[in-house]
N, CA and C atoms as a LAMMPS dump frame, in Angstrom:
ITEM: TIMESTEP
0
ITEM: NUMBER OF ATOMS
189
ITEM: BOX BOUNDS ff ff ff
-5.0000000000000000e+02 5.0000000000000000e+02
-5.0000000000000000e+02 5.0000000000000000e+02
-5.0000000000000000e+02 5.0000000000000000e+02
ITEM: ATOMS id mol type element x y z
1 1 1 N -447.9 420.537 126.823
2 1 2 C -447.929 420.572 125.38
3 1 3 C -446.565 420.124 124.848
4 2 1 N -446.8 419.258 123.907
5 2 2 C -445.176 418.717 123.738
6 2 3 C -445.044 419.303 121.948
7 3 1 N -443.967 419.707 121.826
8 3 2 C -443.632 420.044 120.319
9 3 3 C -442.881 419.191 119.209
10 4 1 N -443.364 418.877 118.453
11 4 2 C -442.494 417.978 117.521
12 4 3 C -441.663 418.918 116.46
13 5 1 N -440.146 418.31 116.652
14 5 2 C -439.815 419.082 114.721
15 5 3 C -438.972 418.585 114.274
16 6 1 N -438.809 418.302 113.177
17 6 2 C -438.441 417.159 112.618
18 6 3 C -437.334 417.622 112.243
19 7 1 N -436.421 416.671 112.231
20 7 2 C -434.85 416.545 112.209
21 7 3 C -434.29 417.436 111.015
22 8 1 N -434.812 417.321 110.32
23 8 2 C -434.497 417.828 108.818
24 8 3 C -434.807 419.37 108.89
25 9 1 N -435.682 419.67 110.11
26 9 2 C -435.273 421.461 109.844
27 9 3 C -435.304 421.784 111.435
28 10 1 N -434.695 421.036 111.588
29 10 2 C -434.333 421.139 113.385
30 10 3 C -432.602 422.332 113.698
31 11 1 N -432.864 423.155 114.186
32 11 2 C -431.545 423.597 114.427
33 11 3 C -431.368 423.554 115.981
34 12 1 N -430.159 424.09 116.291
35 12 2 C -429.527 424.48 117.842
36 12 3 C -429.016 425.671 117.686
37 13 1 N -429.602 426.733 118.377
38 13 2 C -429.178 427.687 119.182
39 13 3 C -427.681 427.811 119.647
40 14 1 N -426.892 428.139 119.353
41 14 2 C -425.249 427.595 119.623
42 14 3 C -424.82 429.063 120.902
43 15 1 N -425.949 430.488 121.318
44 15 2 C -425.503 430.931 121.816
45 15 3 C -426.502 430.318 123.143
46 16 1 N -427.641 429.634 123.187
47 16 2 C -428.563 429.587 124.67
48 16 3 C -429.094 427.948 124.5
49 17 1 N -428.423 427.144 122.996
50 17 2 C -429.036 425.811 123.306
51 17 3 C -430.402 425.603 123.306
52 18 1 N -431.441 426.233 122.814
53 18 2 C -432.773 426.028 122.769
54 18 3 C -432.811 425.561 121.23
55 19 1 N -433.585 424.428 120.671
56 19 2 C -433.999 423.905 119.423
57 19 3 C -435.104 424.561 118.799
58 20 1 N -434.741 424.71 117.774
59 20 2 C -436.159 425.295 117.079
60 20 3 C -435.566 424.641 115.507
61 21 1 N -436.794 425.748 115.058
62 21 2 C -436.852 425.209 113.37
63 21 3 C -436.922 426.198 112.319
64 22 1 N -436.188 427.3 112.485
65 22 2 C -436.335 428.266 111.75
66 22 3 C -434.505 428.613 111.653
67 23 1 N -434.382 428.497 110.62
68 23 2 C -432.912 428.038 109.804
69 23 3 C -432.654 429.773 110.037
70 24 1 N -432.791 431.085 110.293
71 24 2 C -432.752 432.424 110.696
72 24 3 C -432.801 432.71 111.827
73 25 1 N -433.183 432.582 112.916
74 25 2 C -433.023 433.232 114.048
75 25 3 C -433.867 432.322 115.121
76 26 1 N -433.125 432.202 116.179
77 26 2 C -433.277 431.001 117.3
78 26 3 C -434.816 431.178 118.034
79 27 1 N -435.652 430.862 118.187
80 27 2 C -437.063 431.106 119.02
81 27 3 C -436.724 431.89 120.349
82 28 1 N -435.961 430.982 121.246
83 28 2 C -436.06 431.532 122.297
84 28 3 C -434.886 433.348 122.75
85 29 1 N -433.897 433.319 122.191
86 29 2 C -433.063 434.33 122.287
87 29 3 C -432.941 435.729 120.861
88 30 1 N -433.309 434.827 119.82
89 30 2 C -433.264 435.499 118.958
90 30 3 C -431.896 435.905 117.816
91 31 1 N -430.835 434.574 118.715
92 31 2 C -429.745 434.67 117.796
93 31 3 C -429.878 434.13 116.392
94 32 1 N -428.898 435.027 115.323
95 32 2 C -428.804 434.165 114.289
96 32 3 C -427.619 432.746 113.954
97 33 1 N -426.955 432.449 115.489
98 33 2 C -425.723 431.723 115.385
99 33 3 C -426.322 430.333 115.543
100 34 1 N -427.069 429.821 114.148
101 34 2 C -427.779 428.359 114.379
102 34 3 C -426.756 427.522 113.821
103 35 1 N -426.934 425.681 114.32
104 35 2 C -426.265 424.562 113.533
105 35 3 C -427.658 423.675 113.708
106 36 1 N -427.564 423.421 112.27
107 36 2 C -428.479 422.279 111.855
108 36 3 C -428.39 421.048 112.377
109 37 1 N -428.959 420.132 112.752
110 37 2 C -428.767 419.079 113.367
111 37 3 C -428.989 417.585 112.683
112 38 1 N -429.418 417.736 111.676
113 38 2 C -429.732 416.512 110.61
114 38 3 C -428.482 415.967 110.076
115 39 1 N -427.493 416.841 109.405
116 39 2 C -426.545 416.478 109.387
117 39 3 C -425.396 415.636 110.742
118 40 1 N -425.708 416.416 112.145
119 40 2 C -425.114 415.689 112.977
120 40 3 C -425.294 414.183 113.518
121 41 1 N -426.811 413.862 113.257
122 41 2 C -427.794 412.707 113.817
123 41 3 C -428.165 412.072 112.433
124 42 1 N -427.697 411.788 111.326
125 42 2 C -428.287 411.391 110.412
126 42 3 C -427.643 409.89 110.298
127 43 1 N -428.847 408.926 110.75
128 43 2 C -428.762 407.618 110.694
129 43 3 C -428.007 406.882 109.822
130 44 1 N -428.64 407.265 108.454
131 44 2 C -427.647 406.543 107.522
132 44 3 C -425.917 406.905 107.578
133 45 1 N -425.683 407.633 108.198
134 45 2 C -424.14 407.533 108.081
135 45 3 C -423.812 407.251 109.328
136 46 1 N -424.035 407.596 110.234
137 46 2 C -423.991 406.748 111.576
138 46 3 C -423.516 405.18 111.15
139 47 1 N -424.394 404.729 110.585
140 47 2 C -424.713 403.231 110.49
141 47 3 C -423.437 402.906 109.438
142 48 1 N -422.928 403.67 108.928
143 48 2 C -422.007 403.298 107.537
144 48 3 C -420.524 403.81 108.288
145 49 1 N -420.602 404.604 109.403
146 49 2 C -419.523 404.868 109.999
147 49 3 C -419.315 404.173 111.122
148 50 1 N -419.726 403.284 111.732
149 50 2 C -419.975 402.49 113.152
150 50 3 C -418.803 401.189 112.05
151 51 1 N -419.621 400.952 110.78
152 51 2 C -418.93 399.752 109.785
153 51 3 C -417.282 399.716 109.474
154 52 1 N -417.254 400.971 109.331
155 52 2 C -415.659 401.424 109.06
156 52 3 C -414.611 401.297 110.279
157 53 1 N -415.453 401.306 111.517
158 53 2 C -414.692 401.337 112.983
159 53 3 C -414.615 400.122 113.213
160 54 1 N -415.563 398.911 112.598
161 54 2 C -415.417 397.62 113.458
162 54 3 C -414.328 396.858 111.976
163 55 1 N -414.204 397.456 110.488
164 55 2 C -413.441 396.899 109.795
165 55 3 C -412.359 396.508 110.122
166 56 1 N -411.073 397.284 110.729
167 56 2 C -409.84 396.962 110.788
168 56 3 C -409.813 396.013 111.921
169 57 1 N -410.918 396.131 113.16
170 57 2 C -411.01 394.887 113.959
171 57 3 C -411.477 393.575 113.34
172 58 1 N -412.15 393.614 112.607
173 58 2 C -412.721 392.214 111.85
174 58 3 C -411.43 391.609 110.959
175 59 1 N -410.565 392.706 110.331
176 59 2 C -409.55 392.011 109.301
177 59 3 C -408.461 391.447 110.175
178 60 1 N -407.738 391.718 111.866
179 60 2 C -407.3 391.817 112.379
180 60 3 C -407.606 389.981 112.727
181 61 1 N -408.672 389.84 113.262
182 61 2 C -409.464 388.517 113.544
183 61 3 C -408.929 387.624 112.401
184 62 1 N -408.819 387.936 111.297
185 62 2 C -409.068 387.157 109.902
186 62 3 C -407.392 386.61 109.798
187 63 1 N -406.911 387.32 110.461
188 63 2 C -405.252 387.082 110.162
189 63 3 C -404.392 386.13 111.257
């Protein structure tokens, strides 16, 4: 059985590392010490921060 959950209410378990989706208390251990993960994996800034790393190499080229 495979589980889907979607990024946007996806957390991590920060004391046993198991994912779940309940922004209160972890599925498998029952801690309340969660981090959200949408913010860590969120594409659009990925993609806008990858841009900022190759800038000063591109202006570098230009000179």
């Amino acid at each position: 059985m495979k589980i889907h959950i979607p990024l946007n209410s996806a957390y991590l378990c920060q004391d046993c590392d198991a994912i779940g989706n309940s922004s209160m208390r972890c599925p498998a251990c029952a801690s309340g010490v969660l981090m959200g993960l949408a913010g860590l994996y969120d594409r659009e800034e990925e993609s806008v921060g990858s841009n900022l790393f190759l800038a000063p190499a591109l202006a570098a080229q230009l000179h």
